[in-house]
MARVEXDREN-331522 format. One line per 3 residues: number of its first residue (from 1); for each residue x, y, z of C-alpha. Coordinates in Angstrom, 3 decimals, decimal comma. Layout:
N
NUM) X Y Z ~ ...;
***
This chain:
122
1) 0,581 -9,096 16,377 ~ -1,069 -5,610 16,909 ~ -4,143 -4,612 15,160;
4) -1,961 -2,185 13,297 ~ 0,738 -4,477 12,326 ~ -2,129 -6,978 11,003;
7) -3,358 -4,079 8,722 ~ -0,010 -3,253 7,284 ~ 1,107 -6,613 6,535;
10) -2,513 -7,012 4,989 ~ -2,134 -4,243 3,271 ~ 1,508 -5,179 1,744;
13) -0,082 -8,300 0,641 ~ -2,490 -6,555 -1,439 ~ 0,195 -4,231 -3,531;
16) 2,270 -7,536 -3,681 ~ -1,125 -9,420 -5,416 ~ -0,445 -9,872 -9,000;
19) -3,931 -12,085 -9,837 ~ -6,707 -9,413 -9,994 ~ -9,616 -11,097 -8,825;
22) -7,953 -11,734 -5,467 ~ -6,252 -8,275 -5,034 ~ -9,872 -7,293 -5,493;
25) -11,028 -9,224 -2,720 ~ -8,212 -7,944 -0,836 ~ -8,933 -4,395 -1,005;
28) -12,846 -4,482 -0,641 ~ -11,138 -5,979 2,900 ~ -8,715 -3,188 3,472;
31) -10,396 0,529 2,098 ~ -14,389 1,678 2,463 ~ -16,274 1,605 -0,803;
34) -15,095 5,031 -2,083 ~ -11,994 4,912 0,074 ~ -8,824 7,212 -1,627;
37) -5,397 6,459 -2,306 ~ -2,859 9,691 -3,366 ~ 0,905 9,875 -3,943;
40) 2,966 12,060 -6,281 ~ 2,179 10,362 -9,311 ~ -1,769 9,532 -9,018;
43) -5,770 10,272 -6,969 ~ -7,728 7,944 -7,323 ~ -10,901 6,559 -5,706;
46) -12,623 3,624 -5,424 ~ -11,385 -0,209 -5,285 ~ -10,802 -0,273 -8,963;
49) -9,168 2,543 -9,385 ~ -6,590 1,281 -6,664 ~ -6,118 -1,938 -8,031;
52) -5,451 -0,218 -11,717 ~ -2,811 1,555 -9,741 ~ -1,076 -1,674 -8,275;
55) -1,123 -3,313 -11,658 ~ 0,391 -0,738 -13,082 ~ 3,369 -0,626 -10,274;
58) 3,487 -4,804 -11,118 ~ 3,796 -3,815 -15,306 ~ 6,391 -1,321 -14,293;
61) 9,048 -3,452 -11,673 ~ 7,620 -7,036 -12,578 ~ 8,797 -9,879 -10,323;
64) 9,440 -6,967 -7,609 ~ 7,763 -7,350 -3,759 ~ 6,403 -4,230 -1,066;
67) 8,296 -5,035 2,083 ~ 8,070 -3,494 5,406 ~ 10,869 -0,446 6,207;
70) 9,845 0,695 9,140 ~ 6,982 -0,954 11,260 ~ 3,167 1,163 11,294;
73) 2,427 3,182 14,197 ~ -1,421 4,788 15,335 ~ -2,791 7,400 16,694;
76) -5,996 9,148 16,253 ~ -7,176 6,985 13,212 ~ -4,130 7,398 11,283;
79) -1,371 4,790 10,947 ~ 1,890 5,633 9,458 ~ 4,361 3,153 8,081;
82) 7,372 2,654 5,532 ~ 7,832 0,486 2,706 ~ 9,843 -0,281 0,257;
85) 9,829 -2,231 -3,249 ~ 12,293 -4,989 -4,059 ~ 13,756 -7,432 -6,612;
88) 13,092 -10,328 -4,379 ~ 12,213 -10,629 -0,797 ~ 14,795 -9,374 1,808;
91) 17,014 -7,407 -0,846 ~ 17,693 -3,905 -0,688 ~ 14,638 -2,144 -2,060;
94) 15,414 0,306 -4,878 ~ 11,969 2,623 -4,291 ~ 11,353 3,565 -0,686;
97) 8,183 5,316 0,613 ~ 5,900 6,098 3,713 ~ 1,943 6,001 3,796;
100) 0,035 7,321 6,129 ~ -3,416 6,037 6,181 ~ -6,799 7,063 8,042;
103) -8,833 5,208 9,447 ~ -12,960 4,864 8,788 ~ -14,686 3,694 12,023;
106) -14,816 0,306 11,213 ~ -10,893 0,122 10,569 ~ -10,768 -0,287 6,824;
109) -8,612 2,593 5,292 ~ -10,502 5,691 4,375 ~ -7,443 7,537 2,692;
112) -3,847 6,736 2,539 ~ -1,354 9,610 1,710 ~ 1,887 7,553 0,023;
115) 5,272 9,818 0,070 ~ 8,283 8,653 -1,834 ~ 10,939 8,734 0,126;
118) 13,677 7,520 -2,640 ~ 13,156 6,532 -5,919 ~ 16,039 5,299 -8,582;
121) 17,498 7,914 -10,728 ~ 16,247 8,223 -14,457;
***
């Protein structure tokens, strides 16, 4: 497994973690201190602020899973990868999207840019 595959699965894992304290741990492991995350809907900074953002994609499409769409690929300090959210493992996801992140020197995620690719109608 590539160092980049290892950070997307990693980082997967921590929008799929539904028990705070160890999405917490997971994302002091993945982002810097003041590290950024920015799609269409939100900005925020900061590990909380992240994880307020993941519980509130949990509240909204309980039970549902991030799964990999289309495998990460790096250049430069950025990675870029798709993903998509589920019912269940494996099913066709109903919200597809692709993040780019970049990189701080020490390969935790300094920003990631999310783009929604396609979301279910209203």
């Amino acid at each position: 497994m590539s160092d980049v595959d290892e950070l997307v699965t990693r980082y997967l894992a921590a929008w799929n973690e539904t028990d705070e304290a160890h999405r917490a741990t997971a994302l002091r492991a993945l982002w810097v201190e003041d590290g950024g995350y920015t799609d269409p809907l939100v900005d925020v900074r900061g590990h909380d602020a992240i994880s307020a953002v993941i519980a509130g994609v949990h509240a909204q499409f309980p039970g549902y899973v991030f799964q990999l769409e289309k495998a990460g690929e790096e250049h430069h300090g950025r990675v870029r990868f798709s993903w998509g959210l589920a019912a269940s493992a494996g099913a066709e996801s109903v919200v597809v999207g692709t993040d780019v992140a970049v990189l701080a020197p020490d390969g935790r995620m300094r920003e990631v840019h999310g783009f929604l690719d396609r979301v279910p109608a209203a």
